[in-house]
C-alpha positions as MATLAB code, in Angstrom:
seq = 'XXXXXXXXXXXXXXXXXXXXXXXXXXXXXXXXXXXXXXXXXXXXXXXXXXXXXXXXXXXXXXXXXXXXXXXXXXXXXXXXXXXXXXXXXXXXXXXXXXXXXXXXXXXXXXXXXXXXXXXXXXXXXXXXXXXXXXXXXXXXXXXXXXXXXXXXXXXXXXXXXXXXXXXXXXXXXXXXXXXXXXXXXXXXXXXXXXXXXXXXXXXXXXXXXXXXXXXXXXXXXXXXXXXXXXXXXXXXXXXXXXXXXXXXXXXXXXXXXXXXXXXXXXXXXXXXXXXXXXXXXXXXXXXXXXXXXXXXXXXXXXXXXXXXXXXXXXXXXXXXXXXXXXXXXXXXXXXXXXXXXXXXXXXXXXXXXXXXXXXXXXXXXXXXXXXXXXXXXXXXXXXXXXXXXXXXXXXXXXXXXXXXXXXXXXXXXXXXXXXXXXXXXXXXXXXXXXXXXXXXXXXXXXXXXXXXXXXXXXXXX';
ca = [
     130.547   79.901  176.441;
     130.119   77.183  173.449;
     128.922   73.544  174.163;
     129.940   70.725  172.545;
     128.081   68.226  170.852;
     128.581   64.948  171.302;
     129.219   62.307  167.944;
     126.087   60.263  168.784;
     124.002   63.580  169.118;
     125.093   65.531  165.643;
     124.789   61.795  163.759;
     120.834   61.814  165.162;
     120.289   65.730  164.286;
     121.635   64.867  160.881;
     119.499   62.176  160.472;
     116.392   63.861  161.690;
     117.347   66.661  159.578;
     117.634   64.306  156.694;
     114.368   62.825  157.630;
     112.307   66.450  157.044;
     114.203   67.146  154.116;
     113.368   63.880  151.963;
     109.887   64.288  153.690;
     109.103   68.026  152.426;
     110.585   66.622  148.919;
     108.397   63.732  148.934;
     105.312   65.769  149.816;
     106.353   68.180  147.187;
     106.651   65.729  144.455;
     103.316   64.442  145.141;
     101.906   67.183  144.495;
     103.418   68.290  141.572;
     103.134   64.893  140.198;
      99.384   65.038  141.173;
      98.740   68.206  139.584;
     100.988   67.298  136.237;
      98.547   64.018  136.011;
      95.756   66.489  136.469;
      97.277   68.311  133.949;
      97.333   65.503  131.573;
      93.791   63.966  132.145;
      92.167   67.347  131.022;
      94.125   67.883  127.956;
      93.720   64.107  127.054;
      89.894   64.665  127.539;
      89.929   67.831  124.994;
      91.868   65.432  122.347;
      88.956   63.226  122.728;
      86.698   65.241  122.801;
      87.830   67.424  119.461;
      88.561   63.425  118.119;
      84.884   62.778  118.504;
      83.656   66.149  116.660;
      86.267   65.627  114.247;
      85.347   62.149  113.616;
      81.529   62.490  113.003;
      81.664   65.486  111.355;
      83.895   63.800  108.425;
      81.442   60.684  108.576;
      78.196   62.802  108.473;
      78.464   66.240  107.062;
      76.970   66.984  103.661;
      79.285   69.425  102.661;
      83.117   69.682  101.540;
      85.430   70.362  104.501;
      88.327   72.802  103.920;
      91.341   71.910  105.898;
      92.918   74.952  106.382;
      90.011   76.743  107.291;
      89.044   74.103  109.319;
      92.445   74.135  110.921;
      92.425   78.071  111.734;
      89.166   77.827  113.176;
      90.395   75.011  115.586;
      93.733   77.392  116.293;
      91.370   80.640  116.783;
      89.142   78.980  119.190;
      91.681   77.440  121.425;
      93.054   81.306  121.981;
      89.439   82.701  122.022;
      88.908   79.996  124.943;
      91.659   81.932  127.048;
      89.350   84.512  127.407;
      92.091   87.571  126.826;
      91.371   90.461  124.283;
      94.862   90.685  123.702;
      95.444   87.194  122.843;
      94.991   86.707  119.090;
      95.275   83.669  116.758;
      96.716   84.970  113.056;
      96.520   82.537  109.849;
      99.200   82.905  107.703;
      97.522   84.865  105.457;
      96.788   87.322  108.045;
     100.255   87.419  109.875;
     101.504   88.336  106.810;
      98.794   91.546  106.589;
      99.626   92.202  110.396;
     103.375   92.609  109.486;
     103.185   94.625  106.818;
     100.960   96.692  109.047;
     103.684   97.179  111.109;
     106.108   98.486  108.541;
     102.725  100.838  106.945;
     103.606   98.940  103.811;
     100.382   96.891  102.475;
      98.832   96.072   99.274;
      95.316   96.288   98.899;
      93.058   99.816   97.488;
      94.788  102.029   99.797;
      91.818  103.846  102.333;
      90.446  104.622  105.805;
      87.069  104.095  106.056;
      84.427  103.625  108.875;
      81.181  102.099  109.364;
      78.109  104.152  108.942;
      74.941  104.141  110.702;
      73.448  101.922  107.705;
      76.024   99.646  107.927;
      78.026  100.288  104.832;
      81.291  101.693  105.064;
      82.397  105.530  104.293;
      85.617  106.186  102.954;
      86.965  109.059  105.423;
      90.879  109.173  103.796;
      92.334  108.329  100.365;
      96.080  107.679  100.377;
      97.615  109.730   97.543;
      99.422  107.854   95.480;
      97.227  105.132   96.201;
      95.024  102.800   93.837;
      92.084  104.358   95.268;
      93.562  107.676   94.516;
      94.126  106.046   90.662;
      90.466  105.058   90.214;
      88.736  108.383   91.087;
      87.686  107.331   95.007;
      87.058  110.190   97.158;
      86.759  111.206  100.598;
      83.018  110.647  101.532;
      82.117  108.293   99.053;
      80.153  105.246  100.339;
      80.709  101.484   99.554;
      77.917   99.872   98.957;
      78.996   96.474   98.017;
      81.940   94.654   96.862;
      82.407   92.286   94.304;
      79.264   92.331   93.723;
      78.619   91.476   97.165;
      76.698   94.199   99.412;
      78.624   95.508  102.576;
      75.674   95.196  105.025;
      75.393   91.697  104.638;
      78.769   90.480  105.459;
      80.818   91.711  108.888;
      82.010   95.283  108.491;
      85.326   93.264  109.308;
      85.423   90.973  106.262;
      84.363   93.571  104.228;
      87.245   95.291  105.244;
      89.390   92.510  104.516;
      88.389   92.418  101.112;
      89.784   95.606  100.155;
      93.364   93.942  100.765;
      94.833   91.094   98.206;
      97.931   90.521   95.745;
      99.134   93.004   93.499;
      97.947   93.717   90.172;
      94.518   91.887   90.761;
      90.956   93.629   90.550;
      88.330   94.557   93.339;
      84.475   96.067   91.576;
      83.520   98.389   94.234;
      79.756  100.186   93.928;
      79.981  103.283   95.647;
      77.370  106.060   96.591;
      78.554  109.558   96.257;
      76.119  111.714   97.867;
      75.650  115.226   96.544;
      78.019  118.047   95.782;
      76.134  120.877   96.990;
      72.112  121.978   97.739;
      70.313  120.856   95.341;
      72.356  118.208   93.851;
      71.988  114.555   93.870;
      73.440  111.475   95.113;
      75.371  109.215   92.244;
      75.718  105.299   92.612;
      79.354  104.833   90.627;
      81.171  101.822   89.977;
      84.634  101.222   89.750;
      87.623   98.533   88.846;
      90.256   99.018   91.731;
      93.613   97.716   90.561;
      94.972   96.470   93.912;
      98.640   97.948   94.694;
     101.148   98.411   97.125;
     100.276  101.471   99.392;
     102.286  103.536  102.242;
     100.401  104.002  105.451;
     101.836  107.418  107.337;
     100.207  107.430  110.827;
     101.968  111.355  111.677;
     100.434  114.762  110.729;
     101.513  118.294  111.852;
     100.416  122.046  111.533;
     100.620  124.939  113.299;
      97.787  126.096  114.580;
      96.625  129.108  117.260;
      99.189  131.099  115.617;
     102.425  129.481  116.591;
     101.194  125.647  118.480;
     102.512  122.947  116.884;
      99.978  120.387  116.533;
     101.282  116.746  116.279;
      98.514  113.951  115.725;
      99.902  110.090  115.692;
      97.790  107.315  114.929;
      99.785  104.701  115.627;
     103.164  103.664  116.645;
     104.551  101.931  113.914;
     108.151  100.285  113.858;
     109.672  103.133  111.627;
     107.426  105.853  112.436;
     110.222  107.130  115.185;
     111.868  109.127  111.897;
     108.295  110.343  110.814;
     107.930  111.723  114.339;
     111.330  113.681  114.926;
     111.158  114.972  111.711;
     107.047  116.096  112.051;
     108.521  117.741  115.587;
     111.507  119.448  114.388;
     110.087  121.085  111.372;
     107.929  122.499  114.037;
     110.501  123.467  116.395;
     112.450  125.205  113.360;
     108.837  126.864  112.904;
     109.648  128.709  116.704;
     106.385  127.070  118.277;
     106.029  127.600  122.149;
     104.327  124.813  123.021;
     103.011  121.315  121.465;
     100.430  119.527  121.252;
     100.189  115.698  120.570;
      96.909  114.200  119.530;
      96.868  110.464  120.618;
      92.956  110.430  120.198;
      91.421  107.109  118.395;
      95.827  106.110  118.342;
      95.414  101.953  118.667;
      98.977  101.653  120.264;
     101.554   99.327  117.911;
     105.000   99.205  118.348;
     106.554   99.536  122.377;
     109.602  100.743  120.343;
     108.965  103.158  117.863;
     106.982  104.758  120.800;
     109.770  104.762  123.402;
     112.065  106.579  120.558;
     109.677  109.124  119.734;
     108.925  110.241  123.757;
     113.036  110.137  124.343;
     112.281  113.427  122.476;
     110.397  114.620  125.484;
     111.226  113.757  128.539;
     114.112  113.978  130.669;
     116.680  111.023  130.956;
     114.966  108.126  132.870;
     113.281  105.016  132.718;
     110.443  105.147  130.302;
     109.004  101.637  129.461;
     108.866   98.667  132.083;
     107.139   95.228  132.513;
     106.283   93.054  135.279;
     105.924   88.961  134.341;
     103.928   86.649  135.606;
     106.800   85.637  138.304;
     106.580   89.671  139.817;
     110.209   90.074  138.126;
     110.100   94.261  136.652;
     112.480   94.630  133.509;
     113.573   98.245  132.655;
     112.730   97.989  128.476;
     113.495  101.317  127.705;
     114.922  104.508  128.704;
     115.374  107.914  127.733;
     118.228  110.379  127.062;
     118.592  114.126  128.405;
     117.948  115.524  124.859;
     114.173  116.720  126.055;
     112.400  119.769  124.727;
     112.327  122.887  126.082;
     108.380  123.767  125.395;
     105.495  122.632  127.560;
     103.341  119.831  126.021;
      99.413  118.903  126.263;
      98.747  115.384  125.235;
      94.980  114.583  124.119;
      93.760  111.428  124.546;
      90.018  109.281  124.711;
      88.526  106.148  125.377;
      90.199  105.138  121.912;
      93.691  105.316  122.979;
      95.378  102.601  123.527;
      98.481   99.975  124.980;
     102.013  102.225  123.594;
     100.024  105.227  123.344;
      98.687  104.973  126.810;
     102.165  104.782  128.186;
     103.193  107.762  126.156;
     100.603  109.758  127.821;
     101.589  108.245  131.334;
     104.933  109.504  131.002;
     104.687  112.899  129.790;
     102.275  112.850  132.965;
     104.532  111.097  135.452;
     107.523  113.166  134.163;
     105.803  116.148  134.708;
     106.582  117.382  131.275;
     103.016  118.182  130.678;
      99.509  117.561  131.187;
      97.438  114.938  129.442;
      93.419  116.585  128.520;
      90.616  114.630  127.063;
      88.998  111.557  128.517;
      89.776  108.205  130.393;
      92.352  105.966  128.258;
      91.186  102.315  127.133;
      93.248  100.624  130.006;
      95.025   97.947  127.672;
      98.409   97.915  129.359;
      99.573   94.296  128.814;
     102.557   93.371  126.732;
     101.850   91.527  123.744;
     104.033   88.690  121.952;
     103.543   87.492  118.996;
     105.128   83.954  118.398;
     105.483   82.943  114.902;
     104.431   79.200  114.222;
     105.454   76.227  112.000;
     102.969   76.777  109.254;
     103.373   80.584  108.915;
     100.332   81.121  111.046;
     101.346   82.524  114.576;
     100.158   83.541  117.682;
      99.548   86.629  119.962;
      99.827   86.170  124.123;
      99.842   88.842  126.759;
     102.967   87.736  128.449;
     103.305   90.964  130.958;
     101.858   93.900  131.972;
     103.423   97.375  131.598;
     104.129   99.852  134.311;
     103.796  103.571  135.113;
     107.149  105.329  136.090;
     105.430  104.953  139.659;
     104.634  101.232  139.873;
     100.839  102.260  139.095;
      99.242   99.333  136.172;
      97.289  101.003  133.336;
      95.708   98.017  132.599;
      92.152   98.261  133.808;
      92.427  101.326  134.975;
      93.937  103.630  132.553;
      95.489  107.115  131.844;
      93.537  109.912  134.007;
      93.389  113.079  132.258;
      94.990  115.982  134.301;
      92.417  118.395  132.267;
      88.858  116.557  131.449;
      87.232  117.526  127.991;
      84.480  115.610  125.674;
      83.376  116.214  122.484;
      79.977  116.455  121.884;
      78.222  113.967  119.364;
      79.006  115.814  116.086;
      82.084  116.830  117.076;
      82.926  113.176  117.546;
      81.141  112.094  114.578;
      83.206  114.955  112.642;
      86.461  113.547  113.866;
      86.314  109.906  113.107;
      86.453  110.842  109.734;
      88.890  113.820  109.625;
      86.475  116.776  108.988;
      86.965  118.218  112.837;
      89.308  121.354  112.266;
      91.702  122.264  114.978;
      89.787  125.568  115.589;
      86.406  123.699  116.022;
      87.672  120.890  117.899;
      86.731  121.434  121.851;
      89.581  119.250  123.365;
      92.111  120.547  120.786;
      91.254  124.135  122.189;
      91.163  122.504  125.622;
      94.619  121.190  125.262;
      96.505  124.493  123.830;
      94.459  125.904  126.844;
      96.700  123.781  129.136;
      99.809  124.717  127.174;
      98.738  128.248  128.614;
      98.554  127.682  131.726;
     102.031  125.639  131.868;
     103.257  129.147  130.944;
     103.300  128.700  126.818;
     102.815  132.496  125.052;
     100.331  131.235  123.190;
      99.653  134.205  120.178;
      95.970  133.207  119.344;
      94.647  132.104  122.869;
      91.011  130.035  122.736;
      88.257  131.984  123.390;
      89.741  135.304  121.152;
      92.230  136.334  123.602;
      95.715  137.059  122.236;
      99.399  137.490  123.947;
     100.524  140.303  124.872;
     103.497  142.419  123.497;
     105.942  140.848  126.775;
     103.976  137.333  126.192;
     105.195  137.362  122.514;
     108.775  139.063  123.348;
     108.576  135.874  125.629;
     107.471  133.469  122.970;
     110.184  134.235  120.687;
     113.025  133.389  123.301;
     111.544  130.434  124.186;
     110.902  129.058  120.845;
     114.879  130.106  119.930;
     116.227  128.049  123.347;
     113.875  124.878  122.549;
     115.693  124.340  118.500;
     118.359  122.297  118.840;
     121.234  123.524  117.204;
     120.450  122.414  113.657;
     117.135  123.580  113.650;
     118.370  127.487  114.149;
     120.673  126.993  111.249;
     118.103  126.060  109.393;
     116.089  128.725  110.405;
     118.215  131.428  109.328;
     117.285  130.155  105.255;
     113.402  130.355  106.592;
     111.209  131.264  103.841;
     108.015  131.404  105.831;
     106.726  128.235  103.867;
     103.647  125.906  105.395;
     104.179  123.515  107.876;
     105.229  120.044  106.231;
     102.699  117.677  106.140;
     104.021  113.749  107.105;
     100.952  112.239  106.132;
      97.333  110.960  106.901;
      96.891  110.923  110.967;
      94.678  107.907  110.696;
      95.834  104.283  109.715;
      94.311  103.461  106.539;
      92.006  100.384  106.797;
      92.789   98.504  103.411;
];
């Protein structure tokens, strides 16, 4: 049974609810007026403050001031002060390097080196084609200084840096080569480095164990998809029966390029997705049904990082295959880089990327499924590309998976081999994984070596 309302009753609800609702808005107002004020104050007390520092340093400093510089360093602390790794202030000068980096296209001597225990820095790759390649630089060599200039007193960083400039100008580089053999001895060399454009290939690939294709990315650069399917189907055509993908040392790069090369992989699903700072979850990326048919070990370390981390996480989630190695670097957030005014720009974590299962990887990482270190010379051996597949522990480790996911391995780790029904077993399975061009190719086979797609470490100038 409904009542009704009188006219003088609904007129003094209406006004009471009126009453609450220009109350709540007042209150709210208030507040956010309060805290925008708040807001104000502080950043017109940094103004003042930077004024102040500005203003006697200009009325008492000895020295010349250089604007620009001067400038940067303002724009690099303020993003320092946010106290995020991943946030990153870029001068123009250096946006420009981090986009060609991108691309693999950079100008500069054209090598991957490391820092030593001395300090100076070892050249563990020289691109071919390269200007280093041009001047007689080799693999092993050591730079001692640089324009005249010795390595160990300046930041292994800016020495780095140093290595890269515009075409056609010079770098003097002294270099130690230590000895060829027993007996032999070290040679200080010098030489004029004609700075050039240079290609930076992040994908390798061999067969190894017999008939494991071996896949080793170090970073996901925005073309390096095509590098990737390629790398994978010369090994399919190759009749491999399992892979494995080495995302050791691999310092992430492009969300894309990484996404295209895992659609490969896994079965049709989601396989990138963010969460903002409001809680909203986009979908970024998804796969096709165009997967594989061979089981797949992915290695990874404490070096592996942001689009390579995810990589791992799917293969894993997807149950595709297992991951071996050790704990990932946990850097899951999504980076943006905003382009400013001056041709400088900017780098802000804007989300953070999840696992197929809601899980974060930032902080916490990728969990291998199979745990394997290195010991000290092994490690020391692979940062600068003299580990061998054979004599690398997690490499073994990781074809050892591939085994146990059911691969007919031919040359098993620890001397074992496949037997006669393995191998009958390997050969179907390799046939049913090519996609159809791959088998047409395969009928022109002339046994030939695996194509290489270049260097598997990113070159550092």
């Amino acid at each position: 049974m409904s009542k009704k309302i009188s006219l003088g009753a609904g007129l003094a609800m209406a006004a009471a609810a009126a009453a609450v609702t220009v109350s709540l808005t007042y209150v709210y107002a208030m507040n956010s007026f309060n805290s925008k004020v708040a807001d104000v104050n502080e950043r017109q007390a940094m103004y003042a403050k930077l004024s102040e520092i500005d203003q006697k340093a200009r009325q008492d400093y000895v020295g010349e001031i250089d604007e620009q510089a001067l400038t940067d360093a303002i724009c690099a602390g303020y993003v320092a002060g946010l106290g995020d790794s991943g946030a990153k202030y870029y001068s123009a000068a250096r946006y420009q390097e981090y986009r060609a980096g991108l691309t693999g296209r950079n100008v500069g001597v054209g090598v991957s080196t490391v820092q030593d225990e001395d300090g100076n820095m070892e050249i563990v790759d020289v691109l071919p084609g390269s200007a280093a390649e041009k001047a007689g630089l080799q693999a092993g060599d050591v730079v001692l200084a640089i324009d005249g200039r010795e390595v160990i007193r300046l930041t292994y960083g800016e020495a780095v840096n140093k290595l890269d400039g515009t075409a056609g100008t010079t770098v003097e580089l002294s270099v130690l080569r230590p000895a060829a053999g027993e007996g032999g001895q070290a040679e200080t060399l010098s030489f004029t480095v004609t700075r050039a454009e240079y290609v930076q290939r992040s994908v390798t690939s061999a067969v190894i164990n017999g008939n494991v294709g071996y896949l080793a990315v170090s970073q996901f650069r925005e073309d390096g998809s095509s590098a990737f399917s390629e790398a994978l189907s010369s090994l399919l055509r190759q009749g491999v029966v399992g892979l494995v993908i080495d995302l050791r040392n691999n310092s992430g790069g492009d969300m894309q390029a990484m996404a295209e090369s895992l659609d490969m992989l896994v079965p049709a699903g989601s396989t990138v997705t963010s969460r903002d700072s409001s809680g909203t979850e986009t979908v970024e990326y998804t796969s096709s049904a165009n997967e594989i048919g061979v089981p797949v070990s992915v290695l990874v370390n404490g070096s592996t990082y942001g689009a390579a981390e995810l990589f791992a996480a799917d293969v894993q989630d997807y149950g595709k295959g297992l991951v071996v190695g050790e704990q990932t670097a946990g850097s899951g957030e999504k980076l943006e880089i905003i382009p400013l005014s001056d041709g400088s720009a900017m780098m802000l974590p804007i989300a953070e990327y999840l696992r197929i299962g809601g899980g974060e990887i930032t902080g916490s990482g990728v969990t291998p499924d199979v745990e394997k270190s290195l010991d000290e010379d092994q490690a020391a051996l692979l940062l600068r590309r003299r580990l061998e597949p054979q004599d690398d522990a997690q490499v073994q480790a990781a074809v050892t998976a591939l085994v146990q996911q059911g691969a007919a391995v031919s040359e098993q780790p620890g001397g074992m081999t496949a037997t006669p029904a393995q191998q009958a077993a390997a050969s179907s399975q390799a046939a049913e994984s090519q996609p159809a061009e791959s088998q047409a190719a395969d009928s022109q086979a002339d046994g030939s070596q695996p194509a290489q797609d270049g260097a598997s470490a990113e070159p550092s100038a």
